[in-house]
N, C-alpha and C positions, 0 to 999 in steps of 0.2 A: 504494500500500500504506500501508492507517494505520495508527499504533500506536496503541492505546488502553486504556485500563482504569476499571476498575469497581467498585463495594463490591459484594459478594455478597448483606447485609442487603436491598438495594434490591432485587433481584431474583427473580425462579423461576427461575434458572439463565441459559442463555446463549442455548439454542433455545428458538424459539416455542411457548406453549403456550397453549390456550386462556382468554382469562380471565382471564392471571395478567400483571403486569408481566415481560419481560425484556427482552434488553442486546438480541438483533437483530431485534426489533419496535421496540425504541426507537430505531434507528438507521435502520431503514425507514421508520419517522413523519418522523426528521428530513429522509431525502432527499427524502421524499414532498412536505416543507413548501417545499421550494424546486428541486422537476420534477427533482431529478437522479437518479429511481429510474426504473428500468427493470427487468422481471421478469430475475432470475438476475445482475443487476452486483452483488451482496453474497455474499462466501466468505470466513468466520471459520476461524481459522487451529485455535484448542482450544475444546473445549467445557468447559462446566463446570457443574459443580450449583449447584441453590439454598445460598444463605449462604459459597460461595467469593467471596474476592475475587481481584485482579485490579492486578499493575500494570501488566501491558503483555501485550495480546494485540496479532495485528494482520488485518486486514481485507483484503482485496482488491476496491475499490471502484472500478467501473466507471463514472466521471464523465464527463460531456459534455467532449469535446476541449478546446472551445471554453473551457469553466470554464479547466481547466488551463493555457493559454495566454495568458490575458485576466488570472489572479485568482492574486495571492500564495500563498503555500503558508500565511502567518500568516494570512491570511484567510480561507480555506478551513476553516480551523481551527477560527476565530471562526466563522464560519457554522453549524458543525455544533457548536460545546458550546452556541453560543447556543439552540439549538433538542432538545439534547438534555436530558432529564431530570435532575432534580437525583441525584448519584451513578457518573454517566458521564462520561468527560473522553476526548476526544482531543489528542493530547500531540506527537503527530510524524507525518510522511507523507516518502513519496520516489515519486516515479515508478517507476513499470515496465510492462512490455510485458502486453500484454492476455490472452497466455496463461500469463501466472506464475501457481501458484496457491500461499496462501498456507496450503495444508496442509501442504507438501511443505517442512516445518522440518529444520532441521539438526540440535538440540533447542532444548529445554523444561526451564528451571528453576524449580522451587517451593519454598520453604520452609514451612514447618509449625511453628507454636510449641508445642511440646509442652506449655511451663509451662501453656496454658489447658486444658490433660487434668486432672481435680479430682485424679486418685492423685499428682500431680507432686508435689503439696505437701508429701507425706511425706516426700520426699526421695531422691534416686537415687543410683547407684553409676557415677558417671563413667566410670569403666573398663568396664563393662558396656555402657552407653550408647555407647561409642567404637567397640569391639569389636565390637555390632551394626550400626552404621553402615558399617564395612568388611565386613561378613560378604555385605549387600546387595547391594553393588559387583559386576557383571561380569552374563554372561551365564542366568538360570536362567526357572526355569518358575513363576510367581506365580501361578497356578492358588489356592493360599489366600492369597493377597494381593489379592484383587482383588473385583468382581463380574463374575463372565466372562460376557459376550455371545456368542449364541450368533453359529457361526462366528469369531468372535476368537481368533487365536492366544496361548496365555497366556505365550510365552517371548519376554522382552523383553530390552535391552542398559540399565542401570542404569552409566551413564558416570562419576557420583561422587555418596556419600552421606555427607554431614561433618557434625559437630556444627553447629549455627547458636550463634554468640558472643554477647551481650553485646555494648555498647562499653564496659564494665567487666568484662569477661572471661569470663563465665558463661554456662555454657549452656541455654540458650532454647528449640532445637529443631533441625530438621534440616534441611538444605541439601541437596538431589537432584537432579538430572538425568537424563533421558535422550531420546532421540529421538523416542519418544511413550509414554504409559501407559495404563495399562489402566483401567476402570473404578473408581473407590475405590481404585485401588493406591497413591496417596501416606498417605490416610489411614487405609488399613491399614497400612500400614510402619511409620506413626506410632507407630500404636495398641501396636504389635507389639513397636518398640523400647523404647516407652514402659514395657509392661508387663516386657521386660525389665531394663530399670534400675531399676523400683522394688519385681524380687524378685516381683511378681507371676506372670512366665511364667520357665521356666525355659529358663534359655540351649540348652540340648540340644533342646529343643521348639521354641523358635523356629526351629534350625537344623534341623531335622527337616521343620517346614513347610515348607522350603523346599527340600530334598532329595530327600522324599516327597513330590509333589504331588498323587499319586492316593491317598492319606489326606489321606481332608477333614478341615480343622484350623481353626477361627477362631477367633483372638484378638485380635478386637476391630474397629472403626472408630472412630477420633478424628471429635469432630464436626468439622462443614465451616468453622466460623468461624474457626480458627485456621490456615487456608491458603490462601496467598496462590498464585498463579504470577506468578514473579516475572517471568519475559523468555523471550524467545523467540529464536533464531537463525536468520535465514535469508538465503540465499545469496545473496535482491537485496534485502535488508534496510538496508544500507548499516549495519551495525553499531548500529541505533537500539536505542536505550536499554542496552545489554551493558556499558558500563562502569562502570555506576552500583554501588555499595554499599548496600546496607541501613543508614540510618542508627537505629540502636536507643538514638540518647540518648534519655534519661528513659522510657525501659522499667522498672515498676516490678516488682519481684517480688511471686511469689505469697507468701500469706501464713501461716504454717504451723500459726494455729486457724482446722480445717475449717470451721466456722460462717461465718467472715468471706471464702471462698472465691469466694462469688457476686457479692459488693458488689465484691470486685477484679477479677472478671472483667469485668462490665460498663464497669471502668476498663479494662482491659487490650485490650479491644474497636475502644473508644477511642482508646487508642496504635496501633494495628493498620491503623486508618482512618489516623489522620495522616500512619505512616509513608511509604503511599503518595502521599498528597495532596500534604505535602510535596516529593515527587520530580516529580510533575505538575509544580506550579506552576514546579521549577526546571529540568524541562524545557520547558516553555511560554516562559520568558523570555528561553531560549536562542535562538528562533528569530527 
């Protein structure tokens, strides 16, 4: 099982498409380059859309024995960034048995910066903001949170939803969890909470959409560039990557003349990439 993650910009999402660069075509080119592919040894754990990024999904790769016995776990490693695309990094692996399958998560945490939603800038109502975040929490029917697939059940378990901090205090976006999501449901959440803190939707409406789910209700989807999934949980995971923090030094804020909104965004992008790459590299040097 390997943990891995990705920038979303590089990408057309997670599954194959035709045409287009993504994450498990570019990881079936890499096994292809050195005969460890075999049709059906590759089963990715979340899917994700184009311009998500990614700091730890993980993989269930079905490698020659022989690899695994003969060849380091850091070389293994090296073998596959060496040959992967620039934007791709594998960061961790553990053994496990060949009928684990790496869907069958514990959960699934994402964070969402909300500051890269352009109404942020005006300014929000923290209280508002908090109050939405707990209202999410528990059991309900996301039916207008979502883009529901047909046959998908839309009542999901939303295990905690908290402000995302700052490491100078401030809040940034949201922190979620749950066992799996729906389609677009983090980045409607987003959108949702977003437009309630800055007075845009009204608190009773939000609460509504999600009370009523057979009144269809949309407001809104935050775009994909500003969420990450952050980690993943599972039972023969060996705890990879779950301890780590979001390090958010030198996260700049947004700026509060709209004009100057896009030129920070493109920085802020920027900080977004790092914060992963950074965790990479100091998971990499750990092993």
């Amino acid at each position: 099982m390997v943990a891995f993650g990705y920038h979303g910009s590089h990408f057309h999402g997670s599954q194959i498409q035709p045409d287009v660069p993504t994450v498990q075509k570019a990881i079936e080119n890499a096994l292809r380059k050195v005969s460890w592919w075999t049709d059906g040894c590759l089963e990715m754990s979340s899917r994700t859309d184009a311009g998500v990024s990614v700091r730890m999904n993980l993989a269930c790769i079905d490698i020659p024995i022989t690899v695994w016995n003969e060849v380091e776990k850091k070389t293994i490693l090296r073998v596959l960034n060496n040959r992967f695309p620039e934007g791709l990094c594998a960061w961790n692996l553990v053994k496990v048995e060949s009928d684990i399958r790496s869907r069958a998560a514990i959960n699934r945490t994402y964070l969402y910066r909300t500051e890269l939603i352009e109404e942020w800038s005006a300014g929000i109502d923290e209280k508002l903001f908090i109050d939405s975040c707990k209202y999410i929490v528990g059991t309900h029917n996301f039916t207008n949170f979502c883009k529901l697939e047909e046959d998908k059940n839309p009542i999901r378990t939303i295990d905690f939803c908290e402000p995302w901090y700052s490491s100078d205090g401030r809040i940034i976006g949201i922190h979620i969890s749950s066992e799996a999501f729906l389609w677009n449901q983090v980045r409607r959440i987003a959108a949702a909470i977003t437009g309630v803190a800055t007075r845009r939707i009204d608190f009773d409406l939000f609460k509504s959409a999600l009370q009523n789910p057979e009144t269809s209700l949309d407001l809104g989807r935050a775009p994909s560039n500003g969420l990450i999934l952050w980690s993943i949980e599972h039972q023969f995971s060996e705890r990879m990557g779950l301890d780590c923090k979001p390090d958010t030094t030198g996260f700049s804020m947004p700026p509060e003349k709209k004009y100057r909104f896009k030129r920070w965004l493109s920085m802020a992008k920027l900080e977004m990439g790092m914060l992963i790459e950074r965790d990479w590299e100091s998971s990499l040097n750990l092993i």
